[in-house]
TORNUMI-831490 format. One line per field, with one value per residue: residue number from 1; x, y, z of N, C-alpha, C, O, CB in turn; residue in one letter. Coordinates in steps of 0.2 Angstrom, whole numbers, plus 5000, padded with zeros to 4 digits. Glycine has a CB too. Layout:
N
num: NUM:...
nX: X:...
nY: Y:...
nZ: Z:...
caX: X:...
caY: Y:...
caZ: Z:...
cX: X:...
cY: Y:...
cZ: Z:...
oX: X:...
oY: Y:...
oZ: Z:...
cbX: X:...
cbY: Y:...
cbZ: Z:...
residu: a:...
//
This chain:
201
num: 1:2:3:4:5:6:7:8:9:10:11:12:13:14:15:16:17:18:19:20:21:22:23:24:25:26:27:28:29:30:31:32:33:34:35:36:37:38:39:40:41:42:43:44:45:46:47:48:49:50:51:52:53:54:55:56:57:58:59:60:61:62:63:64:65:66:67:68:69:70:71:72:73:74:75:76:77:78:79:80:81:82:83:84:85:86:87:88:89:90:91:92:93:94:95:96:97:98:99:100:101:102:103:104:105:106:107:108:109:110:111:112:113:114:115:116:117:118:119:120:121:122:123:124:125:126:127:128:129:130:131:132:133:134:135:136:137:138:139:140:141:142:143:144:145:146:147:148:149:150:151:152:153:154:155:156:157:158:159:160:161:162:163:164:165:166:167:168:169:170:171:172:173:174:175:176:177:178:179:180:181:182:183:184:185:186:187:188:189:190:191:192:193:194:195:196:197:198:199:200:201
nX: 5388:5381:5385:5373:5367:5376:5389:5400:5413:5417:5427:5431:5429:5438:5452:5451:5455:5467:5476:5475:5480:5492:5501:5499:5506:5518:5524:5520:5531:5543:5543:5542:5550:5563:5564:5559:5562:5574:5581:5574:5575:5564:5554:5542:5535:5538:5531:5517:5514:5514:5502:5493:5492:5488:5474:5468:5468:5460:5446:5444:5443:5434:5422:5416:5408:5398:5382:5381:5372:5372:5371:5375:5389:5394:5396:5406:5416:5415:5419:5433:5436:5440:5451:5459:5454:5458:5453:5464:5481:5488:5503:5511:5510:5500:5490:5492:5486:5471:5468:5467:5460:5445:5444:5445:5432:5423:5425:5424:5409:5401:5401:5390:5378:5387:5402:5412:5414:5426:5435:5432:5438:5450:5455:5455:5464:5474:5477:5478:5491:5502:5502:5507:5518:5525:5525:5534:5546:5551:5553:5556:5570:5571:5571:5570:5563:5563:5559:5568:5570:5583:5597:5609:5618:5626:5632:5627:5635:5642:5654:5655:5649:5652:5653:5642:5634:5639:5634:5621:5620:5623:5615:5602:5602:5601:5603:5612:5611:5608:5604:5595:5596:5583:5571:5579:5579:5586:5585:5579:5589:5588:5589:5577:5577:5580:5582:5589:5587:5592:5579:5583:5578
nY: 5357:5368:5379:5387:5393:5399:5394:5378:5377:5389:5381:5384:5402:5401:5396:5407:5417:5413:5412:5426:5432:5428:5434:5449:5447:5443:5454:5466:5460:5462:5475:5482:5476:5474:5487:5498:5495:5494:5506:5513:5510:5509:5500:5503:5507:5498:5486:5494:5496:5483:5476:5485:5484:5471:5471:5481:5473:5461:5467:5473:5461:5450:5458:5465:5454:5459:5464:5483:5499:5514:5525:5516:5514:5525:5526:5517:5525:5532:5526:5523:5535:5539:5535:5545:5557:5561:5562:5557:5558:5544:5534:5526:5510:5508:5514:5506:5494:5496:5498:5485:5479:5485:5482:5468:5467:5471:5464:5450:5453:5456:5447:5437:5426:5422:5421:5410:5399:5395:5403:5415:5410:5408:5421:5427:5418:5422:5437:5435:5429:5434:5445:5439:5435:5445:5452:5443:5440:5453:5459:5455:5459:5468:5479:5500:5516:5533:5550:5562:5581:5591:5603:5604:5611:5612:5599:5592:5591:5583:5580:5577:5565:5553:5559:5564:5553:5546:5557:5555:5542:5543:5553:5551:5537:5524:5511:5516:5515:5521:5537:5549:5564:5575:5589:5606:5618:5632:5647:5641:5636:5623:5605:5591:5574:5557:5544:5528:5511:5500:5490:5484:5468
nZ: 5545:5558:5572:5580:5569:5563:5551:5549:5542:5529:5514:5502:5505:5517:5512:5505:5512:5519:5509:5507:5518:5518:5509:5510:5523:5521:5513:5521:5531:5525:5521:5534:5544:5536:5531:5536:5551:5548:5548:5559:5576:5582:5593:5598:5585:5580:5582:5581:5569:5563:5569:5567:5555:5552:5559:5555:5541:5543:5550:5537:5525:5534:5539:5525:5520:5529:5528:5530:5535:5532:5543:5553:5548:5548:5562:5567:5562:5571:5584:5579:5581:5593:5595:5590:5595:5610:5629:5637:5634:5627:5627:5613:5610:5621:5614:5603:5608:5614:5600:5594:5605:5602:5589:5588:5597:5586:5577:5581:5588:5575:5564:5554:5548:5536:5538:5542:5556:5557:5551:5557:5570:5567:5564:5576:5583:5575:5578:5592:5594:5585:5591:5605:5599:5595:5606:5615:5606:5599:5610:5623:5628:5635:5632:5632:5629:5632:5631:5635:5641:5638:5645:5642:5632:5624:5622:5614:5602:5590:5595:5606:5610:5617:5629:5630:5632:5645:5655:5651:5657:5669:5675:5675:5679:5672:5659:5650:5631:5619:5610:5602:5594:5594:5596:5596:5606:5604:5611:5624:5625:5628:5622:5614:5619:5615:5622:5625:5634:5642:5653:5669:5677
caX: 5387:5381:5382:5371:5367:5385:5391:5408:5418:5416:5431:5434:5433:5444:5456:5454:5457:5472:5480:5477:5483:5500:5503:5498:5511:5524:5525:5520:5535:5548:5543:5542:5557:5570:5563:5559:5567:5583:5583:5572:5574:5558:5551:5536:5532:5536:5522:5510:5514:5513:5496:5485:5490:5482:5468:5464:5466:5455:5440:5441:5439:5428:5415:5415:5403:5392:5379:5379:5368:5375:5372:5380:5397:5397:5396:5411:5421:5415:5421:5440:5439:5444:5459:5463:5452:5454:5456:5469:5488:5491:5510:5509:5509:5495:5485:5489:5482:5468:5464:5467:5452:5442:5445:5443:5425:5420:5426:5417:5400:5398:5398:5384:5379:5391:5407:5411:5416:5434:5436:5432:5442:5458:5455:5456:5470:5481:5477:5480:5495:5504:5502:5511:5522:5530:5529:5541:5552:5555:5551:5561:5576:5569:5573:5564:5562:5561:5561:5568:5573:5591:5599:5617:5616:5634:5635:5624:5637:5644:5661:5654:5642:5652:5652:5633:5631:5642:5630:5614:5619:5625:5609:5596:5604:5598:5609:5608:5615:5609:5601:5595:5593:5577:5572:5583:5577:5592:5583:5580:5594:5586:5584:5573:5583:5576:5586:5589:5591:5590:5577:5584:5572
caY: 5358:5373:5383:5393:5396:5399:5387:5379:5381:5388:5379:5392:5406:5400:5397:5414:5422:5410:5416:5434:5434:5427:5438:5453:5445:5442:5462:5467:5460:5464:5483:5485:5474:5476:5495:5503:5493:5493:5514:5517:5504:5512:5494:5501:5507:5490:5483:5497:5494:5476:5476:5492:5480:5464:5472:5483:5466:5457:5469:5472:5456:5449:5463:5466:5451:5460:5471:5490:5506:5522:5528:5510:5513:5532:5526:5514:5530:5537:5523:5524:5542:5537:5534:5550:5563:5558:5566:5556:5557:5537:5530:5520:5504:5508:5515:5501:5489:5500:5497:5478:5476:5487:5479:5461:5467:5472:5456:5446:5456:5459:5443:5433:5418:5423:5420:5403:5400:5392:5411:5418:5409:5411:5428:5429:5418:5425:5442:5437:5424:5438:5450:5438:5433:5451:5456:5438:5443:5458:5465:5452:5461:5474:5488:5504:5523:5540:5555:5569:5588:5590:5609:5607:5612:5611:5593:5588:5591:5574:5578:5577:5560:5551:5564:5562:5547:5544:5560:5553:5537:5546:5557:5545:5532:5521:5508:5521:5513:5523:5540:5552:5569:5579:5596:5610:5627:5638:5653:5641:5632:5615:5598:5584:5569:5552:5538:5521:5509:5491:5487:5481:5462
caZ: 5552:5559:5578:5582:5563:5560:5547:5557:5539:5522:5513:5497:5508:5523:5508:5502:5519:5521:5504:5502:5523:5518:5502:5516:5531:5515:5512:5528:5536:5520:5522:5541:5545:5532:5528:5542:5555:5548:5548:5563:5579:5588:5593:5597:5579:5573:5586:5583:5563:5563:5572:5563:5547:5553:5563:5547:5534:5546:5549:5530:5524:5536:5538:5519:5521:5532:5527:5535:5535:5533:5550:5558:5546:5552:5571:5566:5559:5577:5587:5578:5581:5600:5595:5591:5596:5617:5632:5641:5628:5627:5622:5605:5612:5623:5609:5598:5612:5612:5593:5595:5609:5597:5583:5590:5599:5579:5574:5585:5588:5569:5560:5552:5546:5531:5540:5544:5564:5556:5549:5564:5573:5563:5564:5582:5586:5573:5581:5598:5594:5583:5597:5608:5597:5596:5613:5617:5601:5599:5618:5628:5629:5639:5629:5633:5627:5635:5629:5640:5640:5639:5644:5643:5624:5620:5622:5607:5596:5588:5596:5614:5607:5623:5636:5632:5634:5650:5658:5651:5661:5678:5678:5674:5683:5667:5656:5641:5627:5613:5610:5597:5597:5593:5593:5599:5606:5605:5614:5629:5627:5629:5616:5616:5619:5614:5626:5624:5638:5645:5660:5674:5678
cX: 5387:5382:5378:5368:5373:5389:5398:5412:5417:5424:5434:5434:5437:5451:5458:5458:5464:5477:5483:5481:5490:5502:5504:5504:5518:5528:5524:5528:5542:5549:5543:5550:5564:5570:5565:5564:5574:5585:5581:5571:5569:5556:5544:5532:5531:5527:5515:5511:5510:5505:5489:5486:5485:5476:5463:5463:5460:5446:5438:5437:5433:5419:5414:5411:5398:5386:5377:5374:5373:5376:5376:5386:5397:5399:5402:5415:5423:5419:5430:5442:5440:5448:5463:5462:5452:5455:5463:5474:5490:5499:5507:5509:5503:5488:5483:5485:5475:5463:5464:5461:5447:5442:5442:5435:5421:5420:5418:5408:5399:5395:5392:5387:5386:5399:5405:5413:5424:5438:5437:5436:5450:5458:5458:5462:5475:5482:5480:5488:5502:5507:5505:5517:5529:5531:5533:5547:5558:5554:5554:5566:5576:5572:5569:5567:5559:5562:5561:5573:5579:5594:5608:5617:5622:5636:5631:5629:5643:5654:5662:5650:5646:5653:5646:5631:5632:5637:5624:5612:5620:5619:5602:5595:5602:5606:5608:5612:5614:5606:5602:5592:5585:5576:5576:5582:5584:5589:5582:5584:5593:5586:5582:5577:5580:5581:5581:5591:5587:5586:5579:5576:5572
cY: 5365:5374:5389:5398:5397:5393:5385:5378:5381:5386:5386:5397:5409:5400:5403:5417:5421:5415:5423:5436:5434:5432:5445:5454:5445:5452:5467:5466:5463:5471:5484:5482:5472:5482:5499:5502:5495:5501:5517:5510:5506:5504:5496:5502:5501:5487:5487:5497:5486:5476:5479:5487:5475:5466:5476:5476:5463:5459:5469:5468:5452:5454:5466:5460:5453:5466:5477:5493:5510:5523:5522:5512:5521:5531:5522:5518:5535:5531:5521:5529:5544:5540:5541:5558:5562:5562:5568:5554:5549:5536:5525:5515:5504:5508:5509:5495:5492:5498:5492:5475:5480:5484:5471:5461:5467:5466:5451:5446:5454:5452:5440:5428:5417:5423:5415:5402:5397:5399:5415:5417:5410:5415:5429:5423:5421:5432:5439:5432:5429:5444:5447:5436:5439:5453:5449:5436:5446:5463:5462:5454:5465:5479:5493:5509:5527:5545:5562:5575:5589:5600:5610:5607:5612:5602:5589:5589:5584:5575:5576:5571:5556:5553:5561:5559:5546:5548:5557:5548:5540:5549:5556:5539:5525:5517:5509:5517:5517:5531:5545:5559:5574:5586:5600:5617:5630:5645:5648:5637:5625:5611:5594:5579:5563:5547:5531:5516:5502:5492:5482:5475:5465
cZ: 5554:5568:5579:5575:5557:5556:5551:5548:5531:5518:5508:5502:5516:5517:5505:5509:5519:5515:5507:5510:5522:5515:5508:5519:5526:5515:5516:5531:5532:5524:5529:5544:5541:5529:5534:5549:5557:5547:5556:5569:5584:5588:5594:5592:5579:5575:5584:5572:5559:5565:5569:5557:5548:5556:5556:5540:5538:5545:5540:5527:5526:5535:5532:5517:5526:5533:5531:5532:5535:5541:5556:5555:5548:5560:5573:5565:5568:5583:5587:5579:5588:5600:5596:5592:5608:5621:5636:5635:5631:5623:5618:5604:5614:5619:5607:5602:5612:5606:5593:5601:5604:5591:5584:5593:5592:5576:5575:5586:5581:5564:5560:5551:5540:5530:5544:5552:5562:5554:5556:5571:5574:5565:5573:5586:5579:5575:5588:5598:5589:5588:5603:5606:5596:5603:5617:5613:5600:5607:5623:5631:5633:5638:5629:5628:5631:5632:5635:5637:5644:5641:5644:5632:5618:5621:5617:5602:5594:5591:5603:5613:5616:5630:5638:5633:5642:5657:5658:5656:5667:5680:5678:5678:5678:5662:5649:5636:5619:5612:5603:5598:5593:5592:5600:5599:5609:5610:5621:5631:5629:5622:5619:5614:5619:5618:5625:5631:5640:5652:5663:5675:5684
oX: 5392:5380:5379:5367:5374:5391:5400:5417:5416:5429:5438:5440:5438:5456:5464:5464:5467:5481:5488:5485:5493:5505:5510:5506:5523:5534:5527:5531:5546:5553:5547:5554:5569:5574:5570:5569:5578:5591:5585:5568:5570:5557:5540:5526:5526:5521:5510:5506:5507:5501:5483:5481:5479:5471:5458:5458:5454:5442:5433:5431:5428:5414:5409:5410:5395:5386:5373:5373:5378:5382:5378:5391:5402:5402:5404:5420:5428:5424:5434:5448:5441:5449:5468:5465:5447:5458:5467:5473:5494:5500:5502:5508:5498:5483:5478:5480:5472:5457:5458:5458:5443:5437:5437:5431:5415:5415:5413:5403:5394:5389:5389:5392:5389:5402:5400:5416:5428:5444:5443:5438:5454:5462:5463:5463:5481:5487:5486:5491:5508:5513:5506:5521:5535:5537:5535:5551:5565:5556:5555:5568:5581:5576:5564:5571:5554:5567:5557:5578:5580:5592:5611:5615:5622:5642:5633:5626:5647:5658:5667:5646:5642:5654:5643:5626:5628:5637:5621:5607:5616:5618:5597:5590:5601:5611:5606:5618:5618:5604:5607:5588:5586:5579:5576:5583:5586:5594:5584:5584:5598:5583:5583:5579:5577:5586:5575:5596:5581:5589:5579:5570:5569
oY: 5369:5369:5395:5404:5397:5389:5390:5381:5377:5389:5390:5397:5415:5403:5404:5419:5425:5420:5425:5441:5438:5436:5446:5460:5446:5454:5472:5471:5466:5473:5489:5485:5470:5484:5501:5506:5496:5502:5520:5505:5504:5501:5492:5500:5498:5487:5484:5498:5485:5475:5478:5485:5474:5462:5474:5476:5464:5456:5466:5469:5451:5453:5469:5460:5449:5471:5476:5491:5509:5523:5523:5513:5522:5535:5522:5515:5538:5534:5518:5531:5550:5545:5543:5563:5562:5567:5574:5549:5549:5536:5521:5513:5502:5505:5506:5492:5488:5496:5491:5470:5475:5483:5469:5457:5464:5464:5449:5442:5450:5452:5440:5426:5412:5425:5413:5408:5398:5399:5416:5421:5411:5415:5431:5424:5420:5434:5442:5432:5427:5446:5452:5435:5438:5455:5450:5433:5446:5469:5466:5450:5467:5483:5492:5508:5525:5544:5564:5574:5589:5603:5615:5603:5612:5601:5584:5588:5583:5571:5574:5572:5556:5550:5558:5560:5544:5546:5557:5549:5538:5549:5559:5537:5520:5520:5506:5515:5516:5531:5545:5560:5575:5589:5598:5621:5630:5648:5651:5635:5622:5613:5592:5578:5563:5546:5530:5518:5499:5494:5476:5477:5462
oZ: 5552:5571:5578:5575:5550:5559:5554:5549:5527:5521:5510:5505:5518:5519:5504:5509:5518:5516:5510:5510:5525:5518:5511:5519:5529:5517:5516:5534:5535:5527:5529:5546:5544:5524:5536:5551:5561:5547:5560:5567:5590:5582:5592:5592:5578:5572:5584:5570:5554:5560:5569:5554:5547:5555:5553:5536:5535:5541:5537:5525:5522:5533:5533:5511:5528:5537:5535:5526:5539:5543:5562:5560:5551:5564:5579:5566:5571:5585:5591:5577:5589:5603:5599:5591:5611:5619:5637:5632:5636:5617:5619:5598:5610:5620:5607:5598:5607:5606:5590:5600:5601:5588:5581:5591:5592:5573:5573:5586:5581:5562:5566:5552:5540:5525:5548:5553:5567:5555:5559:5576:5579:5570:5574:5592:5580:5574:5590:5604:5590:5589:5607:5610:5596:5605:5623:5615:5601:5608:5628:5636:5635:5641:5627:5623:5633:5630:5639:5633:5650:5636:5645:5628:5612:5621:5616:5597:5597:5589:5606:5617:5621:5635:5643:5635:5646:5663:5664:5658:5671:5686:5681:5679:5682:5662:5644:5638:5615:5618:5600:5602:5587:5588:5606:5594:5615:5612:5626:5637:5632:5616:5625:5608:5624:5615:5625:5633:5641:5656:5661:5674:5688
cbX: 5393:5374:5388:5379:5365:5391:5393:5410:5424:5413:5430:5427:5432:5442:5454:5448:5454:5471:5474:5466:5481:5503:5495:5493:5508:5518:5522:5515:5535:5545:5536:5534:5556:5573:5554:5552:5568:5586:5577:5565:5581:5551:5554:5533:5536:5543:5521:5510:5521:5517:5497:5488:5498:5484:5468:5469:5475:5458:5441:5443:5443:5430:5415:5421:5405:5394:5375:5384:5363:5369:5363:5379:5400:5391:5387:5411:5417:5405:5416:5443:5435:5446:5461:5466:5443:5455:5451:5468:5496:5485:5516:5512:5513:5496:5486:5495:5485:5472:5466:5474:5451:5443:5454:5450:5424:5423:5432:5418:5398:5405:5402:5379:5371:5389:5410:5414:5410:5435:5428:5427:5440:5459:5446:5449:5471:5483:5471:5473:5491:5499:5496:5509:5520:5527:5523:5539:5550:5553:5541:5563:5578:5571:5575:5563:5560:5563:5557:5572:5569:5596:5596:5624:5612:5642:5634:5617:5640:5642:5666:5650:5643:5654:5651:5629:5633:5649:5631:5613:5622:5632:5610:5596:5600:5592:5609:5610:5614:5607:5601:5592:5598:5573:5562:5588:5567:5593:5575:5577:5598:5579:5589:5567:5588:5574:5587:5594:5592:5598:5571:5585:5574
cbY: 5354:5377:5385:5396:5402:5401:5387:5367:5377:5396:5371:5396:5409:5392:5394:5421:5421:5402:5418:5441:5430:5420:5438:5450:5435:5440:5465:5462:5453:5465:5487:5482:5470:5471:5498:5503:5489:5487:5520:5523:5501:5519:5489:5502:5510:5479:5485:5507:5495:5472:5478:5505:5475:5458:5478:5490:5459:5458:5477:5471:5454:5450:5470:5467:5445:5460:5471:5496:5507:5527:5532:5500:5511:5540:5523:5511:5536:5540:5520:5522:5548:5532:5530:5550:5564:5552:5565:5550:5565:5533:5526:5521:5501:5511:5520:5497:5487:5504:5499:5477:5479:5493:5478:5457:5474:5476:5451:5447:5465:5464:5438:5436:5415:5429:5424:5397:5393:5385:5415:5418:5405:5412:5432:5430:5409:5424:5445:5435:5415:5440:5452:5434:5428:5457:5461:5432:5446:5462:5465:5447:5462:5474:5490:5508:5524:5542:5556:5566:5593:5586:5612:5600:5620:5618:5590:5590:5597:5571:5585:5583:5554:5547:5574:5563:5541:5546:5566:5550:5530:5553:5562:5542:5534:5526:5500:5532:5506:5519:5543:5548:5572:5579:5600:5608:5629:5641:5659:5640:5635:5615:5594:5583:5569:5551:5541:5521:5516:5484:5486:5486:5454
cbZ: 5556:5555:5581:5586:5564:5566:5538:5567:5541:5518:5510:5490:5506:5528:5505:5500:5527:5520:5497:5499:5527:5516:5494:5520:5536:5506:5507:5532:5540:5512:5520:5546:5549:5526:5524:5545:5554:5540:5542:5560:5583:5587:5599:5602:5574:5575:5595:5590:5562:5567:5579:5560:5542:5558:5572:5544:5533:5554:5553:5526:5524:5541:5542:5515:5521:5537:5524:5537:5540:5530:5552:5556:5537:5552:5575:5564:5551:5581:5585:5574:5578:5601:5586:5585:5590:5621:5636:5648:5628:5624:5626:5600:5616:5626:5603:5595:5621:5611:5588:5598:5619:5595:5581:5596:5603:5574:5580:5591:5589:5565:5559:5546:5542:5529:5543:5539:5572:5550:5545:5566:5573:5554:5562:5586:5590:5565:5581:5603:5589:5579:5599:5612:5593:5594:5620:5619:5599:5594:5621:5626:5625:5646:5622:5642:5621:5641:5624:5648:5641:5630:5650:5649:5624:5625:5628:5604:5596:5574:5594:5619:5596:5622:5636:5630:5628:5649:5656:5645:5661:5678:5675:5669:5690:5663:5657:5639:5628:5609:5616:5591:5598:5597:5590:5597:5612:5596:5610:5631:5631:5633:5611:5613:5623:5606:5636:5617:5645:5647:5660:5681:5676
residu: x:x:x:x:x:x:x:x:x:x:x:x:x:x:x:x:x:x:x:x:x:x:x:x:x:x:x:x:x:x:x:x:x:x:x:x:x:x:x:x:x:x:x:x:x:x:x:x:x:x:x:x:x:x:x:x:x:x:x:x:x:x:x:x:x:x:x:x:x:x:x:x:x:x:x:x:x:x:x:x:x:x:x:x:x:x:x:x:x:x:x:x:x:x:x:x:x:x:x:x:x:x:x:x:x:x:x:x:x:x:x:x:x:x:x:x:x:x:x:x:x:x:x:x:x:x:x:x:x:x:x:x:x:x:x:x:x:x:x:x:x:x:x:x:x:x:x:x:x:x:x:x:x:x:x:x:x:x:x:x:x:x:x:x:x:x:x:x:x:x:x:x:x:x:x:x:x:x:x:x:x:x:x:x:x:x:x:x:x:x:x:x:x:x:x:x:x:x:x:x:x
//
């Protein structure tokens, strides 16, 4: 049974995809959440870790059944040099969303007959079912991050850890609960202070 040309499923390799996806999502989630995680609690790394794996496994495998030209796969190198060549500096969620509608437009446009519509389809609800299933996870709790410039410069020192925190919440007006510090310019007597804090609903 075909749509459109598009066969509706090759059995072998919907079966591959399935495999080599899990093997993938297996050491994917090892490394990102009992490696990284468990050192670094940025939440929106994880998201923006989790998401570049599957959008990059995905394009691979797929479009490695779709034959290019030269000057099409340079104009795809031009099309993820977006990302990081832009005008307006995006936070790393935003990007990742970003790379996620790019990604899924390549998807979609790109295949042939040579991808079956049960492929394609996979592909795009486990992108978009992945991508809800983190941000009602790990994002529910309403935990943010800010980074702001600190000038009282004698209070970074781990004997003042809960002055600073008690000031962080008085002067932000925010429910800080954790923070780490960054870089520290001694000549202007300022550091960069990474704050942790629960959104009010």
């Amino acid at each position: 049974m075909e749509i459109f040309g598009i066969p509706l499923i090759d059995s072998d390799d919907f079966l591959k995809l399935i495999f080599k996806f899990s093997i993938n999502l297996l050491f994917l989630f090892i490394t990102i959440r009992f490696i990284f995680y468990r050192n670094n609690r940025d939440k929106d790394y994880l998201f923006t870790f989790f998401m570049f794996n599957l959008m990059t496994f995905f394009i691979c495998v797929l479009l490695r059944k779709v034959p290019m030209e030269m000057g099409f796969a340079m104009g795809l190198f031009a099309v993820f040099g977006i990302l990081r060549y832009r005008t307006e500096a995006l936070p790393i969620k935003e990007m990742t969303y970003l790379f996620i509608v790019i990604g899924l437009a390549m998807i979609n446009a790109l295949t042939n007959k040579s991808i079956s519509m049960v492929e394609l389809l996979f592909t795009d609800f486990v992108i978009v079912g992945v991508t809800l299933g983190i941000e009602l996870i790990w994002f529910n709790n309403h935990e943010r991050s800010k980074t702001i410039v600190y000038e009282k410069i004698e209070m970074i020192k781990p004997i003042h850890n809960d002055e600073l925190m008690a000031d962080l919440r008085e002067r932000t007006g925010l429910d800080v609960f954790k923070f780490t510090i960054g870089n520290v310019d001694f000549l202007k007597d300022v550091a960069s202070i990474k704050i942790y804090y629960k959104e009010k609903k």
